[in-house]
C-alpha positions as CSV (number, residue, x, y, z in Angstrom):
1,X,15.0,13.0,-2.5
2,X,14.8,9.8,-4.7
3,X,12.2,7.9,-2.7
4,X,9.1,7.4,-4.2
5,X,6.4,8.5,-1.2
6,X,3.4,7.7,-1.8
7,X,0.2,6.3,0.0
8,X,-3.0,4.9,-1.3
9,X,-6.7,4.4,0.8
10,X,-9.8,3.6,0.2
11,X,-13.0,5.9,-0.2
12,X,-16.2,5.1,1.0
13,X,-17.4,3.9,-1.9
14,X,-14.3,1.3,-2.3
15,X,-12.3,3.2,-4.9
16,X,-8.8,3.3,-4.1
17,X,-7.1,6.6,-4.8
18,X,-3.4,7.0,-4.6
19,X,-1.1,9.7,-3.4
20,X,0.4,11.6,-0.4
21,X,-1.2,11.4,2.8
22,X,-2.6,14.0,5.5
23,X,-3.9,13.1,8.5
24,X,-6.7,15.9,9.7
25,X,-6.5,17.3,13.2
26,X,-9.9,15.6,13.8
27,X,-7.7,12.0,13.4
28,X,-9.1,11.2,10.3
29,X,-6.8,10.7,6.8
30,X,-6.9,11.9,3.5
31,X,-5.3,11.0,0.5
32,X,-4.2,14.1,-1.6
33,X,-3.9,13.1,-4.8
34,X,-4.5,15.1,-8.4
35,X,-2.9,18.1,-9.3
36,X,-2.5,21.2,-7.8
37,X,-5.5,23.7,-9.5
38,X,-4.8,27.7,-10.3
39,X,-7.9,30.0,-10.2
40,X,-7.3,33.6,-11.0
41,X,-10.2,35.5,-9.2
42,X,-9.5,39.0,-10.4
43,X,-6.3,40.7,-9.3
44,X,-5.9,37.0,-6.7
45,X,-4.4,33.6,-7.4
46,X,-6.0,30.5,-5.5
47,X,-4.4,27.1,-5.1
48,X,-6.8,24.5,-5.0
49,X,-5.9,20.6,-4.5
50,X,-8.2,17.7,-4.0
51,X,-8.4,16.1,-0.9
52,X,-10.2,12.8,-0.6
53,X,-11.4,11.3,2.6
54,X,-10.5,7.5,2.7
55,X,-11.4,5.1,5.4
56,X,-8.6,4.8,7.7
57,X,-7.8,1.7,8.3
58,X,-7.2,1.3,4.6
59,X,-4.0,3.7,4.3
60,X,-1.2,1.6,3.2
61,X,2.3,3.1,1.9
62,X,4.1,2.2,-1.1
63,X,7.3,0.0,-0.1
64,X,8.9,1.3,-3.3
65,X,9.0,-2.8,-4.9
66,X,7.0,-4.1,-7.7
67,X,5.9,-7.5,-7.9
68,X,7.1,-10.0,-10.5
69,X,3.9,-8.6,-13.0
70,X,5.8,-4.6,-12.5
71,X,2.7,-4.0,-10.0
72,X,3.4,-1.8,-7.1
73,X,3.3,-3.2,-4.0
74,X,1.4,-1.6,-0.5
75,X,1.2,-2.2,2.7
76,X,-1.9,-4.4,3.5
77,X,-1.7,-6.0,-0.2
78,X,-1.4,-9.7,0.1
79,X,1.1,-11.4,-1.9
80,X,1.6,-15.4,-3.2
81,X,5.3,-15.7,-2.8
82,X,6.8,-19.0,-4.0
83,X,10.5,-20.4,-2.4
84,X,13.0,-21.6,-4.5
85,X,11.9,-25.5,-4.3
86,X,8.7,-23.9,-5.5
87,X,6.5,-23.8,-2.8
88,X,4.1,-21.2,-2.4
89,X,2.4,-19.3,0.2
90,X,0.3,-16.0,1.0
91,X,1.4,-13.5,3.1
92,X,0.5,-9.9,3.5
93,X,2.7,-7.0,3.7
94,X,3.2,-5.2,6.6
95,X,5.4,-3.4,8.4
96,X,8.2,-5.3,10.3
97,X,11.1,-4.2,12.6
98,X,13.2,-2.8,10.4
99,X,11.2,-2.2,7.4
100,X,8.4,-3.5,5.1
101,X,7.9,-7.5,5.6
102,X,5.9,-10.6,4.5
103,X,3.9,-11.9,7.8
104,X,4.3,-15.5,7.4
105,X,0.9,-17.0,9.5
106,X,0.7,-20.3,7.6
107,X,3.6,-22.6,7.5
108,X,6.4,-23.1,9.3
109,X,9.1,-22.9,6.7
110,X,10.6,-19.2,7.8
111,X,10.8,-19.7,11.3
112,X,11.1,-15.8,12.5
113,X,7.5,-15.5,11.0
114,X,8.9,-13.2,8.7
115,X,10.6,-12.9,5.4
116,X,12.4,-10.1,3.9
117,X,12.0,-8.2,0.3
118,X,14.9,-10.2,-1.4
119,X,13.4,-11.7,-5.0
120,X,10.3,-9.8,-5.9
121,X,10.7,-11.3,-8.9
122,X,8.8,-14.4,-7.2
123,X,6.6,-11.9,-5.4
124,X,2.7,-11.7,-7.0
125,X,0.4,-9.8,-6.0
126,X,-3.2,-11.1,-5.5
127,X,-5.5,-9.7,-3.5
128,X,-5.2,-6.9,0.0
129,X,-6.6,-7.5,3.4
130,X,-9.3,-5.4,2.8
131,X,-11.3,-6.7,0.3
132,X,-9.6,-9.8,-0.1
133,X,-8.9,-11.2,3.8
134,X,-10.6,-14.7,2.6
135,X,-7.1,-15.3,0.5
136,X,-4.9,-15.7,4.0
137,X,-7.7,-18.5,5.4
């Protein structure tokens, strides 16, 4: 496989921590992320990996894109995306009928409400809906 998989969330403490995802028969999420530990306990080999519990609400998946800066880009970041006539708006990422999109709220200059990944290279970064939601007022 040559997909990049990858999920991040956010702990409790409002850490992010980054890696695959398991959702727990209880319907809560963790991110598993770290390596994969080794123990020899006498004549036995355990496999340890770190789980982290995250809030749910904050798992978001890599879309496999970087922004113009080379930062990776998740669902629920919010990104400042400027047209070719060099206006600029905020949008976050979510995910859209056929894929990863920018939900346009603010203007009406893309009138489906959405805009494809075409030219991350005028894609930024700036903020996520979860600790930045003031950025898409």
């Amino acid at each position: 496989m040559d997909r990049e998989i990858k999920f991040r969330g956010m702990l409790r403490g409002g850490t992010w921590v980054y890696g695959g995802v398991v959702k727990t028969v209880q319907n809560s999420y963790c991110i598993l992320s770290g390596e994969i530990y080794h123990i020899e306990l006498g004549k036995d080999t355990k496999n340890l990996m770190q789980f982290n519990a995250v809030k749910y609400k904050t798992v978001g998946q890599y879309i496999e894109l970087k922004d113009k800066n080379s930062r990776e880009i998740y669902e629920g970041d919010i990104a400042e995306v400027e047209c070719e006539c060099g206006y600029k708006d905020k949008m976050p990422v979510e995910w859209g009928y056929n894929g990863f999109k920018l939900k346009q709220y603010i203007s009406h200059r893309y009138p489906s409400g959405e805009l494809e990944f075409n030219h991350t290279e005028r894609v930024e970064v700036i903020g996520n809906i979860y600790e930045n939601p003031e950025l898409l007022k």
